[in-house]
Every structure is written in structure tokens, then in C-alpha cells.
N, C-alpha and C positions, 0 to 999 in steps of 0.2 A: 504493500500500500504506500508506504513512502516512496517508492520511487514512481510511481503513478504521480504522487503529488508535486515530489519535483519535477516533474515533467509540466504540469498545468503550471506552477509557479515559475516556469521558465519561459512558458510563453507568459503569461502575465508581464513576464518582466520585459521581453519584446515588445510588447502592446505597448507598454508603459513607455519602452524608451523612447517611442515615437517622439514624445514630449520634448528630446533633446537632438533631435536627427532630422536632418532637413532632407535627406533621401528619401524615408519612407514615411513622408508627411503625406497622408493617404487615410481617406476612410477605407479603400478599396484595398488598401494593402495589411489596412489594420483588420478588414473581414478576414483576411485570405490566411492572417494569423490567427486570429482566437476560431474560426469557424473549424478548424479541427479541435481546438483544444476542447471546444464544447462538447462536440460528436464524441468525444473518447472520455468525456467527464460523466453523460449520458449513459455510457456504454460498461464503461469498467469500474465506477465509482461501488462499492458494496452496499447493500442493505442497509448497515446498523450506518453509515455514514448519512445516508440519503435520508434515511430517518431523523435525523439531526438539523439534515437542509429544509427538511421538509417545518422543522419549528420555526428558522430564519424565516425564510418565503410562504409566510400564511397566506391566504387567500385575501387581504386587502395589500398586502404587499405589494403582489400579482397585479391590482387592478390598476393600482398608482403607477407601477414600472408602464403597463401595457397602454394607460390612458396619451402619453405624448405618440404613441406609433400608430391610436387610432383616432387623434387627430389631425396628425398629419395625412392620413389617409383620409378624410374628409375633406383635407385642403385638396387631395390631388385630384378625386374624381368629379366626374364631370355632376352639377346641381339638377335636379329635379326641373326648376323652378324657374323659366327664364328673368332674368335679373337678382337672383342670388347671389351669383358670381360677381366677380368682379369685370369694370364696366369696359376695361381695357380689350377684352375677348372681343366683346361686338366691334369694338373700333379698328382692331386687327381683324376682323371678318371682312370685315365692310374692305379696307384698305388691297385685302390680297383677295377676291372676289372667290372664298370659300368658308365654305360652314364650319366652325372652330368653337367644341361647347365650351360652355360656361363654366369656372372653376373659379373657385377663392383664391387661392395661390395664383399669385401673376406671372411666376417665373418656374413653371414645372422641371425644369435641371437642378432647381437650386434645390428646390422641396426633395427632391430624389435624392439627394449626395446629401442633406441633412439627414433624411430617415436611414442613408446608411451608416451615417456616421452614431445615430444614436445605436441603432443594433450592433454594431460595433463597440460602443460603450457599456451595452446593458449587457450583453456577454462578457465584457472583460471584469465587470463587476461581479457578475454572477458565476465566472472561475475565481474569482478573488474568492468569494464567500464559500467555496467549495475548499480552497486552500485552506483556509484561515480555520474550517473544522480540528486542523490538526494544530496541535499545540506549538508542536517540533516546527512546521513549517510557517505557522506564524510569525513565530521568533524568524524567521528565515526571510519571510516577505517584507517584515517591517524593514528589516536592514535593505532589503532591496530595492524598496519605494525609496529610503534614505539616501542611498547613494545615485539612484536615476535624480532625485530631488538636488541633490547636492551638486552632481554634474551639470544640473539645469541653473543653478546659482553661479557655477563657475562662469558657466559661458556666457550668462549676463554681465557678469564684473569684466569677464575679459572685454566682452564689447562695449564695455561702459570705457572703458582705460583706452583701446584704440582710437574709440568715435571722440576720445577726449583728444586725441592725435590728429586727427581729421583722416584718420587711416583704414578707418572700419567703418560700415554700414551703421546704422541703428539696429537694435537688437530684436528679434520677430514681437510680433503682436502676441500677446500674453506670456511672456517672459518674465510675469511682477509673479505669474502663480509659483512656480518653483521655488522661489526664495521665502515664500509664505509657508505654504507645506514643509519646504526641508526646516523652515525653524521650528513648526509646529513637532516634525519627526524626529528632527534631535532631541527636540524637548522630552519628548516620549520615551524615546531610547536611553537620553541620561536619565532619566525617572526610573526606568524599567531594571537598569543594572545599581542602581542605588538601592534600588527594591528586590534585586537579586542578592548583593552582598547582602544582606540582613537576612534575609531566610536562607537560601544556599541551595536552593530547593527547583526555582526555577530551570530549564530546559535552556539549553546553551545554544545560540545561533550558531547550524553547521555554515552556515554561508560566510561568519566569519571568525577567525581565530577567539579564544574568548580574554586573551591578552589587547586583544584591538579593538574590542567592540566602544569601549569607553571614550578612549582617544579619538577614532574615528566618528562616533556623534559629537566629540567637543568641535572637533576640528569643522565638522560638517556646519555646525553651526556657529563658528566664528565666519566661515565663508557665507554661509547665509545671511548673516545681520549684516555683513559691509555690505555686501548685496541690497539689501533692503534698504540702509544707511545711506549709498552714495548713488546710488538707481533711482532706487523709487521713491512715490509722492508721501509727502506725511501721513497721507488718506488712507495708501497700502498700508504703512506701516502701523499707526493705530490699531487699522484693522487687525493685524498680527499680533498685538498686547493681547487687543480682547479675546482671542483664540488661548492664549498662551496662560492668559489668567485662570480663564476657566479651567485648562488641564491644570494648573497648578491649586486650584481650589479644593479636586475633589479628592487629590492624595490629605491634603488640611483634615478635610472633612473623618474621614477614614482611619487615621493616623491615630488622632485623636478623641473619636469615637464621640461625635456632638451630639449623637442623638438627633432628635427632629427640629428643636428648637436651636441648636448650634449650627445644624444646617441652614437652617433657615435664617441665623444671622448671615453664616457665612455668605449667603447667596445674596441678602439684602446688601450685604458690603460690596461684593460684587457686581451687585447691580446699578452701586451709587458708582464704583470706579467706572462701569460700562455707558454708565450717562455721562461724566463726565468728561470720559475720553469721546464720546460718539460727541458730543455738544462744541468741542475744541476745533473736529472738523470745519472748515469755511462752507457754508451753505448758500445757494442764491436763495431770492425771494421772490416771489409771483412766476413762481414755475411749475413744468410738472415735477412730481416727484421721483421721477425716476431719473431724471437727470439735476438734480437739486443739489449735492454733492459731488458733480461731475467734476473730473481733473483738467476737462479739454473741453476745446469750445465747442457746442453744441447748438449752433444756430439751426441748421439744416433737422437735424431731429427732433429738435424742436417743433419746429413747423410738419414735420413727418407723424408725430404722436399728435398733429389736432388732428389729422384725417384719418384716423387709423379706423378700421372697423371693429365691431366683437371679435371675429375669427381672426383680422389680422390680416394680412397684405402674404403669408405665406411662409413658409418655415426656410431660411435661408433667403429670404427675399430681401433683405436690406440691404444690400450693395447692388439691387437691382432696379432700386424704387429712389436709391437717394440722389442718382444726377439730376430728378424731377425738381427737387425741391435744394437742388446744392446751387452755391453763390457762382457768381460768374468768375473761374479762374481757378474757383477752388479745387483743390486736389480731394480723392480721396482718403490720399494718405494723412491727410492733416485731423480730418476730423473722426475720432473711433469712438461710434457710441459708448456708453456702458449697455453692461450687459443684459440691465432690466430694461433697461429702453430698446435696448435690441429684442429683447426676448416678447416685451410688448407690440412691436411693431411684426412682427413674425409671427406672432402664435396671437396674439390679441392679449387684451387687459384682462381677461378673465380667467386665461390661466396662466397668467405672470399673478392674479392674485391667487389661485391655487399653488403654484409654483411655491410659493412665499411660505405660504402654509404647510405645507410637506415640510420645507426645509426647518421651521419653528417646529413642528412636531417631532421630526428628525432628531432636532437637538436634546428637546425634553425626553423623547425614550430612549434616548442612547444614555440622558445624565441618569434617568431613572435606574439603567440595568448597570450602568458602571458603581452605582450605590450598593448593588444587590448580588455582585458580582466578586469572588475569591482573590483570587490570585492573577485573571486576566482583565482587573478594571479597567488597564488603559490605555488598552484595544481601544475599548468604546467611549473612552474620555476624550481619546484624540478626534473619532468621528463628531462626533458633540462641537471642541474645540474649530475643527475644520468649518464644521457647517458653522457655525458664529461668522468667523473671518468670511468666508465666502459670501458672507449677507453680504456683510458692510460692502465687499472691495467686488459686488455687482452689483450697487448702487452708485460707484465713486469712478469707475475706468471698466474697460473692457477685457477681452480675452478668455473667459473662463471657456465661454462654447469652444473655441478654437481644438482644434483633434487633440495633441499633446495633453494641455491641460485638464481636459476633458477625462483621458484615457486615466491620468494620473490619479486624479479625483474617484474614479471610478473603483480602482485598485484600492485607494484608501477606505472610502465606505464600504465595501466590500471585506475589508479586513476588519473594520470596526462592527460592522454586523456578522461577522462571521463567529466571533467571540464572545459577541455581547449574551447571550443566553446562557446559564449554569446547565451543564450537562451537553455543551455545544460541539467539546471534544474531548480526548482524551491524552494524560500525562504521559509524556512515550518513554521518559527515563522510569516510570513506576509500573509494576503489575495490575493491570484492571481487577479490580474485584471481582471474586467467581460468584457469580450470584444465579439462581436458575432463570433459565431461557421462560418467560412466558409464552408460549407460540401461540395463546389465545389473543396477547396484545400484536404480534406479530401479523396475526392474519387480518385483526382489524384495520392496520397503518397500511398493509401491502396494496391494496388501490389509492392510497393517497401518494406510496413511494411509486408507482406505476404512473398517475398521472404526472408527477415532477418528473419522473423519468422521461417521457414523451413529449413533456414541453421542451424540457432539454435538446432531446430530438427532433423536434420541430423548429426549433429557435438557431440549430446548428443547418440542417435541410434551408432554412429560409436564407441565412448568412452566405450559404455556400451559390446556390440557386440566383440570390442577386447582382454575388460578384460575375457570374459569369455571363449577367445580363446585360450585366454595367461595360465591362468589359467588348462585348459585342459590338453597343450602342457607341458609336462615337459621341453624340451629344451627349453624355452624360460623363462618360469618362475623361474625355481629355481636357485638360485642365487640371485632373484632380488628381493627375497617376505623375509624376514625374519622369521625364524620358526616361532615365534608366530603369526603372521599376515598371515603367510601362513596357517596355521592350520584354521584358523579360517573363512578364505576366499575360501578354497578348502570344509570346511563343508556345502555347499550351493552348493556342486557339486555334484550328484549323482556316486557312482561307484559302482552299484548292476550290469549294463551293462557292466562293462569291466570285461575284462579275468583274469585269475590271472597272469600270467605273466605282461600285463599290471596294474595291482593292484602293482603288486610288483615294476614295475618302480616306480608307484605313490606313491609308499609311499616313495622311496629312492630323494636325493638329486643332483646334477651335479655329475657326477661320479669325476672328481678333480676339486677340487675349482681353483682361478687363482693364489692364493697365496701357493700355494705348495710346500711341502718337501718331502723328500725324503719317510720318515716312509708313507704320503698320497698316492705314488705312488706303493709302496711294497701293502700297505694294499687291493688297489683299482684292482691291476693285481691278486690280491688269488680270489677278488669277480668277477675280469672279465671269467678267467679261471673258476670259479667252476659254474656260473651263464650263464646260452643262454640266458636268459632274459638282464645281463647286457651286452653283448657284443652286444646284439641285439641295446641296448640302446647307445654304444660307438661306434657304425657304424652311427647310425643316428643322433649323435651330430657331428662327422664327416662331415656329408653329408651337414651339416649347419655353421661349424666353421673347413675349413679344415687349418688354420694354428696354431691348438693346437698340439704344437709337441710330447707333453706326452703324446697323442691321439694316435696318430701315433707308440708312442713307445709299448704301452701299447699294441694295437692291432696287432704288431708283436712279444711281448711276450705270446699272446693268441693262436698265429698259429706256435708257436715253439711248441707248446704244447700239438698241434692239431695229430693227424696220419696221415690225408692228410689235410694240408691246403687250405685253400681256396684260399688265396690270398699269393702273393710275400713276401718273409720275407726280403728279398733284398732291393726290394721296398720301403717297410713299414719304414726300416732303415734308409736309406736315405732321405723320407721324413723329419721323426722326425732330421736328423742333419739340413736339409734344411730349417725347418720350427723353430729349437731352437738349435739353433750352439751352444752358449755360455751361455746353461741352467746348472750348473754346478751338479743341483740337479737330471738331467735326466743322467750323466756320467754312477754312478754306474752299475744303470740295462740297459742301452745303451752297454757299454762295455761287460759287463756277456754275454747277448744275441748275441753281434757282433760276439767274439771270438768261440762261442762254436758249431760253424758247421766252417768244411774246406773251403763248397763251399761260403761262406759269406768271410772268409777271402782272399781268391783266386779272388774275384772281385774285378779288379782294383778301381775301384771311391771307394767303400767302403773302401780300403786299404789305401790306404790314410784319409781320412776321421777317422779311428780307428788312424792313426799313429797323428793323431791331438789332438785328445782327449788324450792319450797316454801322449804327449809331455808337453798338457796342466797340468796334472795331474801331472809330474814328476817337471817340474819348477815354472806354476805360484798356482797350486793349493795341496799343499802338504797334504791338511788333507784329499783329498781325496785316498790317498798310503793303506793304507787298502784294501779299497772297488777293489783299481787297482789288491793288491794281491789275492783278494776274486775272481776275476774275470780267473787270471792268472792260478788258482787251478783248478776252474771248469772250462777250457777253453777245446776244443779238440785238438788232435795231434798236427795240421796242428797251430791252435790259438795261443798253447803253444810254437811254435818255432818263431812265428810274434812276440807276444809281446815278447820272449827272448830275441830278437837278437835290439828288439826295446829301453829296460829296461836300457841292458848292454852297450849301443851305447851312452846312454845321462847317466847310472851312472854305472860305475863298481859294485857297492856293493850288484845291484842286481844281479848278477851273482852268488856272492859268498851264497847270501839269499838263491836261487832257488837250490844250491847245498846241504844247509844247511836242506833245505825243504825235 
């Protein structure tokens, strides 16, 4: 049995290290690892073990894990109801002259690679708590989560000291969670072997010398506080008291044996430290709440959370939704929700307010069983302490959804619920007690261990069955597989059965990445124009992310180009300002294509709409006066007297230019 478990706890730790590896930043590669580990947890885990899982994972357990993957399937399929959906589908019906139902989710790629990426989480959680039955391998895992946590600290200090260089990049988007966890994990570990010397009794981590184990959490955690210290906001690091307080309360509590009333101070002390540290935070005023503590400015989401629906704009749809309402110029990289606000705009307010809720309850029944709990309280003190810090610091900045941290988090509650129950596992350095076999209690659990069993086996069946679908579909995977990781997980795919035009999608990548310029969008309109196969391919990411506005433009620079078009160039125009008003990098070939038919100019909405861009170009965005003249040259008759009379209106000089010309 032990070596079954280190085998799940070794992949666990693969899943995990996603967290610090920028190779296999992947939901699709993090399936591709726990979807065996699950199938073989399913398969060879024993009776008296399963039985043990089967206390963790009670039937509301169940319902809470399983409630975000059947809403996210309510986002994806199509509504009953015409006008349920959201209103984008008819505007893309209408623009590409075919029938496109109605769905809540506006951006069907993003919702797909979210829901893999949670089934990817909710497996790696659900090997965690399969590990974490054992004593021996607990001790094992917690060192593991520490040291994937601690390498995750490193690499933030080191990219903090280059980028102080101007040598290095900035450090990835959620890089503040690592150094929050690994303090929270040292803290634990030094606890744990503090609490080991005194009894002498505790289970020795095989995974590391038991001469190292002490040194290595101090050391972990001196990396981790500069970490926190010279990185990040005082927002994070607050948040990391309040985590650190708590695990430090409830050894207080236990030590000294308060009784109910001692707890009860104890907790009320902690409650005034927890207000008073949360109150020190900087908060705005007359905002929403979920960005009210935010670290970074928040205009655009701002304006994003008034229009938000119940259901939400789609689960991964905020980097798809935000160029609508993002400033003119602004980058994406500047502005990074947090994560309740993210979480609000994706799934809606209503289960950002359940969300909330689980994670407060969370806390209370982990502090409840780490009261009630022997010699493995602080298992379940650290998930307790976790969920605390995790409130705060997805109120204050972003990153926690992000794969890594995600995965990380996952492993952790997963080990804090896996110990939190008395009778959860067994001492492997002592002899179990011979006590007799009931097999009347036995036959009664055996349909309870059968159906955990086959969820198990259905949850590995699903993992396994998506990647290979993910994989298949280019719209969904590329983007999210990294070339090398892609190559080497689509070689396990046959392609002697497709065609070559489909051969030829598969070999190519997202027709524009999300971070695009300008030279990507020139390059990608020669391949849309000279390839059927690509436009075939940018009609059908379309049909899957209709608020990619470069999609839109791109696909009426292909019907300019056309002898008959297929579709509205009018349309198409319109879209792309609708769907990226203030994409400053889509002006150029926006403008070129606008100007260069009469009847395009001659239509009201769009005349307007060119006279913005125009405007925007002549005052706030001046390096773009070239591409303005570029366009003005190649524009027709009718083009050439619009932008004249538009130039000369906001700057005499072009007048005198266009004479010079």
C-alpha cells in the first residue's frame, strides 16, 4: 500500500509543480497527469482505505465540488429560451449570415479550458485526500507542497533582484501565492517537528532526512518572508499574518487546554488582531466590493461589474469581455482584476456569494476538527489558516484561479481534509489494533465504497476522454499547450485520417495570439487571404469566441478581397469596433479597410465610428499619424474627402500635407 501511495503522491507533486514551470503551464497537460493517477486510485486503493474517503467526501461534499462543473455547463449549452443568452450570439448571427444559439458564456474556448482546468484541480485535490489517509505519507506530502512552495518563492525573489536590474521580465501573474503558502507551510512544519521533539512518537518524513527536516522549513521560510517582504503588497502580506495567526492560535489553545471559555477568549483576541490588521489595509470608497481593497487600478472592471448578469459573462471570459470596456491604449497587462471580481464577472454574483460561503465554512470545520483532532491537528489548522489568507488576498490582487496556484491550493486542502477526521488513517510506525472484523458493518458501507469507487472512475474516464478532445480540436487547445508539450502530446494523435487542409490547420497555431500587435495582424490577414483553409479556420474560432475583435477585422479584410463576398463588410466593421473600440493596435488596418469603399463611408453608424478613430489618432494617439496617412493615400474618392474635411477640422497642417502630397 505504501508504495501505491507514493506513487499518487508523486504525481500530486507533478500536478503541483506546474505552479513553478512554465513548460507545463497547461490544464491539458495537468489532465494528462492526474487522469491516470485517479484511474489507478479508483482501481487499487483497498476497502478499509476507501472507507475512510468515503467519511472525507460525504454526500454535501460531493455536491459543492460538483456544483462549479454544472455551472459551467449551463454556461456552455445552448438556452431554451431565445434571449436568455447572451445578446452578442444574435449580433454574430446577424453579422456572419448563420444561425448561432444562444449561450450565457460569450466566449465558448475560454469556458472549455476553464472547466478543464477545474477537473484538473478537483482530481488533484481528490489524490491529495486519498494520500493524506496515510499518516506516513502525509508527513511526506506536506514536505512536498513545502518545497514546490519554496521553489515558487525563490523564483519570485530571483525575478524581483533581476527586474530590479532591468534584466529580467516581471515575475508571472500569481507568483504573491507561493510565498503565502510556503510561509503558511513552514509555519506548519516548524510546528509539526516542535510537536514531534516532545512526544517522539510522531512518523518521520521518508521524503526527507529527519536531521533536515527543521532546517529546511526555517530556511524555507526565511526565503519566503523576503519574498513577501520585498515582492509583494502590504495587502498580501497582512493577509499572511492573518493565516499565520490562526495556525498559531490553535496549538495556544490545545497546549494549554482552555476549555471552551479560553477558547473562546482566545478566538475573540484573535478576532480583534484580525480586524485590526484587515482595517490597516487602504480601502476605496463608493465602490464595488470586490475590488474595494484592490492593489491595481481597476477602472475597466469596474465598469465591467455594472453590466454583469446573474450567470455572468462566462467562466474564463474576462480577458475576453475586457477590451469592450478597457481605456484607449490601455494594455492588458496593466490592469489584473482580483480575483473576486474576476470570479464575479465569470460565474456571476451569486456564486462569488456562495463561493464566499464555502470558503467561511471551510474555515470553521477545519478549526472545529483540528480542536477535536490527536496528534494530526495541523493538517487541518493549516487548511483553516490557508482559507483565511486566501479570503483576504482574492479581495486585494489576482492570480489564485491561475493553473499553478490553483493546482497548489488544491494539494493543500486536500491534505488538510484528508487528516482532518479521527480514524482518517493509520500510524505506520505502530501495530493496528487486532480488533474483530464486523463484516455486518462491512456489507452495509460496500455500496457506499462502490459508488466512491465509480465516481472515481468516472471523474478519471471524463479527464482522460477531454484531453483527447481538447487535443483534437484546435480551437481549444492551442494557446493552452505550449509548443513543446504540444508536440509531444498531439504525437499520440493519429493524423493519416484527416485531410490536408485539416492537416494544415493542425499543424498551424490560434490564428492571433491574445497579446497582439500590429506586425501579428498584417502577417495573419496575407495567411487569411491566401489560405481557404485559414479562413475556414477564423470563421470557426468565431463561431466559438465571437468577441475577438481582430477576428472580426480580419474576416472583413478577407471579403474586401473577395469578388463576391460572402458576408457584410459593413457588418464585419462594426463588429470588430463593437467588440474592440479602444484596441489601438487594430486602428491601422481598421481605418485602411473602412475608408476604401464609398458605400462603407456613406453608412451612417460607421461614419461616425471612423470619425472616432480618426479623432482618437489625431489627439490622444499621435504615433499612430503615419498609418492615419497610409490609410488616407489608399482610401477611395468618397474616403479621401471624409477623412479631409475630418484631418483639416481638428488640424490645419493636414491640409497643407495633403496639398503637398
Amino acid at each position: 500500500m505504501i508504495s501505491r501511495f507514493t506513487f499518487f503522491a508523486l504525481l500530486v507533486a507533478l500536478s503541483s509543480a506546474i505552479a513553478v514551470s512554465e513548460v507545463l503551464k497547461s490544464p491539458i497537460v495537468a489532465t494528462v497527469i492526474m487522469a491516470p493517477s485517479l484511474l489507478a486510485a479508483s482501481v487499487l486503493v483497498p476497502s478499509s482505505v476507501l472507507a475512510r474517503f468515503e467519511k472525507v467526501l460525504n454526500p454535501l461534499s460531493i455536491a459543492i465540488l460538483a456544483a462549479p462543473i454544472l455551472w459551467m455547463i449551463l454556461q456552455l449549452v445552448p438556452v431554451p429560451v431565445q434571449g436568455w443568452g447572451n445578446s452578442i450570439w444574435r449580433t454574430a448571427s446577424a453579422a456572419l449570415n448563420e444561425p448561432l444559439a444562444e449561450r450565457i458564456t460569450v466566449d465558448i474556448r475560454a469556458t472549455v479550458l476553464s472547466l478543464v482546468q477545474y477537473n484538473a484541480v478537483l482530481a488533484t485535490g481528490l489524490v491529495a485526500v486519498i494520500v493524506a489517509l496515510d499518516r506516513q505519507r502525509a508527513a511526506d506530502f506536506l514536505y512536498v507542497l513545502l518545497c514546490i512552495a519554496s521553489c515558487g518563492a525563490a523564483i519570485s525573489l530571483l525575478s524581483w533582484a533581476m527586474e530590479f536590474r532591468n534584466e529580467f521580465a516581471p515575475a508571472s501573474e500569481g507568483g504573491h501565492v507561493a510565498p503565502v503558502l510556503g510561509t503558511l507551510l513552514s509555519c506548519a512544519a516548524i510546528l509539526r517537528e516542535l510537536d514531534d521533539a516532545r512526544r517522539r512518537r510522531e512518523p518521520r518524513p521518508a521524503f526527507m532526512p529527519a536531521n533536515w527536516a527543521l532546517p529546511v522549513a526555517l530556511a524555507s521560510l526565511l526565503v519566503c518572508l523576503l519574498a513577501l517582504v520585498l515582492r509583494e503588497t502590504p495587502t498580501v502580506f497582512i493577509a499572511t499574518l492573518l493565516g499565520a495567526e490562526l495556525l498559531l492560535a490553535i496549538p495556544i489553545i490545545r497546549k494549554w487546554s482552555l476549555g471552551i471559555w479560553g477558547s473562546t477568549g482566545v478566538f475573540a483576541t484573535a478576532t480583534l488582531i484580525f480586524v485590526a490588521f484587515f482595517t490597516a489595509i487602504p480601502a476605496k470608497k463608493d465602490t464595488d466590493l470586490t475590488i474595494a481593497i484592490a492593489t491595481q487600478s481597476q477602472s475597466a472592471t469596474e465598469r465591467m461589474l455594472q453590466d454583469i448578469r446573474p450567470t455572468g459573462f462566462g467562466a474564463g471570459s474576462f480577458g475576453s469581455v475586457l477590451p469592450i470596456y478597457r481605456d484607449i491604449g490601455a494594455s492588458s497587462i496593466r490592469e489584473r482584476p482580483t480575483d473576486a471580481a474576476s470570479i464575479a464577472v465569470d460565474m456571476g454574483r451569486v456564486f462569488l456569494c456562495g463561493l464566499l460561503l464555502v470558503v467561511a465554512v471551510t474555515a470553521w470545520t477545519l478549526v472545529k476538527r483540528s480542536l477535536s483532532r490527536g496528534r494530526d491537528y495541523l493538517y487541518p489548522t493549516l487548511g483553516a489558516a490557508a482559507a483565511v489568507s486566501v479570503a483576504v488576498i482574492s479581495l486585494s490582487t489576482g492570480g489564485l484561479t491561475d493553473l499553478g496556484p490553483s493546482l497548489l491550493l488544491a494539494g493543500l486542502f486536500g491534505l488538510a481534509f484528508g487528516r482532518s477526521l479521527a480514524g482518517a488513517g493509520h500510524e505506520t510506525n505502530c501495530s493496528p489494533p487486532q480488533e474483530p472484523i464486523d463484516r455486518r458493518h462491512l456489507r452495509s458501507t460496500l455500496p457506499a465504497q462502490m459508488g466512491h469507487r465509480v465516481l472515481l472512475v468516472l471523474l478519471a474516464a471524463a479527464l482522460l476522454s477531454q484531453t483527447i478532445w481538447l487535443l483534437a480540436d484546435l480551437r481549444y487547445s492551442d494557446d493552452a499547450i505550449p509548443v513543446l508539450a504540444g508536440h509531444i502530446l498531439r504525437a499520440v494523435i493519429p493524423t493519416a485520417s484527416l485531410s490536408e487542409s485539416a492537416q494544415e490547420e493542425q499543424s498551424g497555431r490560434w490564428l492571433v495570439p491574445h497579446n497582439f500587435n500590429t506586425g501579428d495582424l498584417l502577417s495573419t490577414k496575407s495567411r487569411v487571404t491566401a489560405s481557404p483553409s485559414a479562413l475556414h479556420l477564423l470563421i470557426s474560432q468565431l463561431h466559438s469566441s465571437p468577441l475577438r475583435g481582430e477576428l472580426w477585422l480580419l474576416l472583413a479584410a478577407a471579403s474586401a478581397e473577395t469578388e463576391k463576398p460572402k458576408y457584410d463588410m459593413a457588418g464585419l466593421l462594426k463588429m470588430s469596433y463593437y467588440t474592440a473600440p479602444n484596441e489601438v493596435e487594430l486602428f491601422p488596418l481598421r481605418l485602411s479597410l473602412a475608408l476604401s469603399r464609398d458605400g462603407l463611408v456613406r453608412n451612417p453608424e460607421l461614419r461616425d465610428l471612423i470619425k472616432r478613430d480618426i479623432e482618437i489618432v489625431l489627439t490622444r494617439q499621435r504615433t499612430l499619424e503615419p498609418a492615419l496617412m497610409a490609410a488616407y493615400r489608399s482610401a477611395s474618392a468618397g474616403g479621401k474627402v471624409f477623412a479631409e474635411n475630418l484631418m483639416s477640422g481638428l488640424n490645419a497642417s493636414y491640409s497643407q500635407q495633403k496639398k503637398t502630397d
